[in-house]
N, C-alpha and C positions, 0 to 999 in steps of 0.2 A: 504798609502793604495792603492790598486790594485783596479781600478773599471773598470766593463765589463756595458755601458748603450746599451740599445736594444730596440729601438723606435716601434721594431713588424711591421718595413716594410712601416711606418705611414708617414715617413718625404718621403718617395718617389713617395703616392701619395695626397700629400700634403695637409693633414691634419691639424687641431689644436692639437692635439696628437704629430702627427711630429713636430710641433713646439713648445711645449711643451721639449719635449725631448732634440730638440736643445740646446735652450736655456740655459737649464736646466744643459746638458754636460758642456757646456761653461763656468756654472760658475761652477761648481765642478771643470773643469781641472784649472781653476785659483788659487782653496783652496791651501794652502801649502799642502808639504806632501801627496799629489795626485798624482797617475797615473792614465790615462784617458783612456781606448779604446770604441770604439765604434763597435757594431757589421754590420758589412760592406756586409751583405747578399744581393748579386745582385737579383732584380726580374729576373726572368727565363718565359717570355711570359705571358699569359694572369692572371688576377689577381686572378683567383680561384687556377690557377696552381702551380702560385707562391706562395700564403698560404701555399699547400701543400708539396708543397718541402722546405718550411720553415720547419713547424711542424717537416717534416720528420728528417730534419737536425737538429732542439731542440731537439730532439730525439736520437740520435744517439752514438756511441762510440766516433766518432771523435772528435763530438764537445762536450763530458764529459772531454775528456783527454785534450784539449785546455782550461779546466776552473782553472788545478790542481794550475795554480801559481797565481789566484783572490782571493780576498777578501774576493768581493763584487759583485752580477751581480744583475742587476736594470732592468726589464719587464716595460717598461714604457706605454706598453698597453695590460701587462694583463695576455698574453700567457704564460705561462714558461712550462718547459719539466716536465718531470713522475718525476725526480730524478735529485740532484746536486750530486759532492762532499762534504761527511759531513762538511770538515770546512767553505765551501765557503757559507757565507750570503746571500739567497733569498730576493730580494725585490719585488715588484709589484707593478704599480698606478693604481688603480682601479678608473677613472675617473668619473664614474655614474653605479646607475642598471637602467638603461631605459629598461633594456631587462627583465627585473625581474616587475619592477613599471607599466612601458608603452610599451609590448609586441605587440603594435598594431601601433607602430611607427620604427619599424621593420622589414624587408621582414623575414618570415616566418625560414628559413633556416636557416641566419644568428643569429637570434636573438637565436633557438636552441645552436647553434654553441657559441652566446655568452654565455648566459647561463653556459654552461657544463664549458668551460674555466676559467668562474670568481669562479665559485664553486670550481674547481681545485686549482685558485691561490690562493682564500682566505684559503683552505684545509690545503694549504703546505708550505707558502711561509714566514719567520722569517719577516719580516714586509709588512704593508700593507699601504702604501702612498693614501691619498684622498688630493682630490684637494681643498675644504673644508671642515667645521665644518658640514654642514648639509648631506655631503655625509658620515663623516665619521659616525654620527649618523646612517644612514640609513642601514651600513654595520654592524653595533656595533646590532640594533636592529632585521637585515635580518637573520646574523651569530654570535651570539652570542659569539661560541666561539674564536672567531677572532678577537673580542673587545681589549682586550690586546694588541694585534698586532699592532693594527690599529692606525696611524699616521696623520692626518691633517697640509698639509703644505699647504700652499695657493701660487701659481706661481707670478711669477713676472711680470708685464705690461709691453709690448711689446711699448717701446718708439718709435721704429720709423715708427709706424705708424703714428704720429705727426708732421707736418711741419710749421712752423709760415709763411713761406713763399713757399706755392704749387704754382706747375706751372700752369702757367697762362689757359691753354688748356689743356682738358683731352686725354688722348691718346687713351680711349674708343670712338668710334666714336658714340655707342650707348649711353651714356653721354653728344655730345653735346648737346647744348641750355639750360642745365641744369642752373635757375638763378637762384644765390646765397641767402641763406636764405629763398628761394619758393621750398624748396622739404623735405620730412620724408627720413629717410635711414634706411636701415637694410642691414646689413653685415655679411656673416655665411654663413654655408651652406642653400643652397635650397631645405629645407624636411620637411617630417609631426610632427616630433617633437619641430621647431620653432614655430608651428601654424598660416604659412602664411597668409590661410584663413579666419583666421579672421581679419588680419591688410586688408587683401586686402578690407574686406567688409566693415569696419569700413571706411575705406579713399574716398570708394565708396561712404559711404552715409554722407560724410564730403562734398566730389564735390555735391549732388544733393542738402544738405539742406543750405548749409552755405558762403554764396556771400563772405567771407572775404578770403576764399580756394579757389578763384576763381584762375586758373595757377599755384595752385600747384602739384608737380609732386611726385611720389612714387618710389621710386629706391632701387630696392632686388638686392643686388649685393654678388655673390656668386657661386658655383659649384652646380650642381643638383645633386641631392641626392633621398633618397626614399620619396615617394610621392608628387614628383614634377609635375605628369600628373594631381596631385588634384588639387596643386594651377595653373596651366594654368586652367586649367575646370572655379576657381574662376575668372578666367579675363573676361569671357567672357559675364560678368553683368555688364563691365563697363559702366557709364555713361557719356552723354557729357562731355566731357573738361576733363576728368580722362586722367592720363597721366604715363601708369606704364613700366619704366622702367628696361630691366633684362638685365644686361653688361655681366651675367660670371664672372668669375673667375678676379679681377682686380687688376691691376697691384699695386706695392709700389705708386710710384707717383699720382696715381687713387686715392688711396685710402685714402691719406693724404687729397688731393685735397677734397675728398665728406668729410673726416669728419672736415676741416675746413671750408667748405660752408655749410652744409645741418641745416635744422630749428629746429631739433630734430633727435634723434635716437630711433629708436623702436624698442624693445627686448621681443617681445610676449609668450616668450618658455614655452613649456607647463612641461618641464623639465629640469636643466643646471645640470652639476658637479661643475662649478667656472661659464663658461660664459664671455669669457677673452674682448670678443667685450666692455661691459661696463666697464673696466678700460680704455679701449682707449677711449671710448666717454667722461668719465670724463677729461682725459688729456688734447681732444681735448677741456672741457669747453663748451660741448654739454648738452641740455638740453637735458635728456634721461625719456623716458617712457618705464616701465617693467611692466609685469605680476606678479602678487604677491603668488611669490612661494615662497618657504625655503633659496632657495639659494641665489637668488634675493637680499630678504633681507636682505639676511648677505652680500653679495658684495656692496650694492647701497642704503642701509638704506635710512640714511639721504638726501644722493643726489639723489637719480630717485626719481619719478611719477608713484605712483604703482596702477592698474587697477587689480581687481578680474578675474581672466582666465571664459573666456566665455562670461562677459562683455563687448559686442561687443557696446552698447550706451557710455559707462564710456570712451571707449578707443578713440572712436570716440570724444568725449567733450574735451581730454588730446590733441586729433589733433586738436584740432579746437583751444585750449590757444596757442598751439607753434604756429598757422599761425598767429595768434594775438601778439608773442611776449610777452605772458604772462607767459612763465614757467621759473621757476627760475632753474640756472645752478651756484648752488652756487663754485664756485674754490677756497676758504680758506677749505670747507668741500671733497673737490676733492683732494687738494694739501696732507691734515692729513691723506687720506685715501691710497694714492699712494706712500707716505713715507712709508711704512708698507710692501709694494707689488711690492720688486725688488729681483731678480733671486739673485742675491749676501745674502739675507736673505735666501731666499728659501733652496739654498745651502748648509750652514748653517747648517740650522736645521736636512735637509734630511743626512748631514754628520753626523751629532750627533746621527740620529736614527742610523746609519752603526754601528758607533763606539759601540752605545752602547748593539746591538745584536753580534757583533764579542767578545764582552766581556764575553759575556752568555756562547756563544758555546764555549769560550775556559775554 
């Protein structure tokens, strides 16, 4: 089988989508009986621009007549053209409607811009990949007629994010003095749909009311993203001895390094599609706290610490057991749950959908 995967430009600015996709390639060119290509569309200058001369080129005569000898072509975030070649198989992963659900965690434009496109993919497209069970309900219920389509694979955990042995020093310098077991994490991007704001306030009033928090520190590590000027606004209620640090964007060895020290992990999203941060906090054996959404609890059931979204006291009492050492990070319910959640299964299944819409159409 012929496969065209097309990441939508994702893996270059280094997205979870991009990574996603990677991955994802990786083990389909491994299946027997695979051919692999990947769509190798160079950014062309600033990022709006380059959307556009994407679009333009899914669009185009050239790149229709470069599909006649696939398959299979894979939109692994979403975009696809007006028209394929009738035999060749549409896919698409439609990762979340944040822009349909949560329109206000969005900048304005784009979220239009998402909108029309997912409407598009899910209009046209011979299958519809979600990332999980509660997404693909959400599509089955948004677009009814798309129900059919619609596929739930769940991705695979990103193993090496995991090190039993990180290096000694971080290479962030905005990370040192970080001591082990005395700080929360959270990893992801830095936007309004994480719901920083409230982790920042909650840790805030963990530092004023509770002597056992005393030196513990708060570390967002990630890329800023849309409504990142809201969570700076929130720093500025810090109180004595609050200690929040923001590294950017951090490296492999970083990132091993925080999630084999840090006292807990913190996953406040006021929306996920999968959420890939908490399979790595289970691997690392981190005691993780989430917000108690849909998805959530279909990722982290039995192992997270689930808080009511807005519950800004509950989330606070969950920070105050981890600086105590009180929350359980069970790893027999970690080890069942990441047997389940490897790119080799993933693979798999998403190969099974191909095969079994190339069988339709023919």
């Amino acid at each position: 089988m012929k496969i065209l995967l097309d990441d939508g430009l994702q893996l270059s600015v280094g997205t979870g989508i991009g990574g996603y996709a990677k991955a994802l390639g990786e083990a389909l060119a491994a299946q027997p009986d695979v051919t692999l290509k990947r769509e190798d569309f160079a950014p062309v200058g600033k990022r709006l621009r380059t959307r556009l001369t994407y679009l333009k080129y899914l669009n185009s005569d050239a790149y229709r007549r470069a599909l006649r000898d696939l398959d299979v072509v894979h939109y692994a975030n979403y975009a696809m053209p007006k028209s394929l070649p009738p035999h060749v198989v549409s896919a698409v992963t439609v990762h979340d409607l944040a822009a349909f659900s949560h329109k206000k965690t969005l900048p304005l434009l784009y979220g239009i811009y998402n909108r029309f496109m997912i409407k598009r993919a899910v209009g046209r497209a011979d299958i519809i990949f979600t990332v999980s069970e509660s997404a693909r309900q959400e599509i089955a219920a948004r677009f009814p007629r798309a129900a059919a389509r619609t596929v739930a694979v769940y991705p695979g955990h990103h193993t090496g994010a995991v090190c039993a042995t990180p290096h000694t020093d971080y290479e962030n310098t905005a990370l040192t003095g970080l001591e082990k077991r005395k700080f929360f994490l959270f990893l992801g991007t830095l936007e309004k749909r994480k719901n920083l704001t409230d982790l920042i306030s909650a840790y805030f009033d963990l530092i004023r009311t509770d002597p056992e928090a005393d030196g513990f520190s708060l570390v967002l590590a990630g890329k800023q993203g849309f409504g990142y000027k809201q969570i700076k606004k929130a720093l500025r209620a810090a109180p004595k001895g609050a200690d929040v640090r923001m590294p950017g964007y951090v490296s492999a060895a970083d990132r091993q390094k925080l999630y084999a020290e840090a006292a807990a992990f913190v996953f406040p999203s006021l929306l996920e599609g999968f959420g890939s941060p908490q399979t790595e906090a289970m691997a690392a054996g981190l005691p993780l706290i989430v917000s108690d959404i849909p998805t959530n609890r279909e990722i982290s059931d039995t192992y997270g610490h689930f808080y009511s979204l807005g519950d800004v006291s509950a989330l606070t009492a969950l920070l105050s057991r981890a600086a105590r050492g009180k929350l359980l990070a069970d790893r027999s319910v970690a080890a069942q749950k990441l047997a389940h959640l490897t790119w080799e299964q993933a693979a798999k299944k998403v190969l099974a959908a191909y095969q079994s819409a190339k069988k339709q159409k023919n």
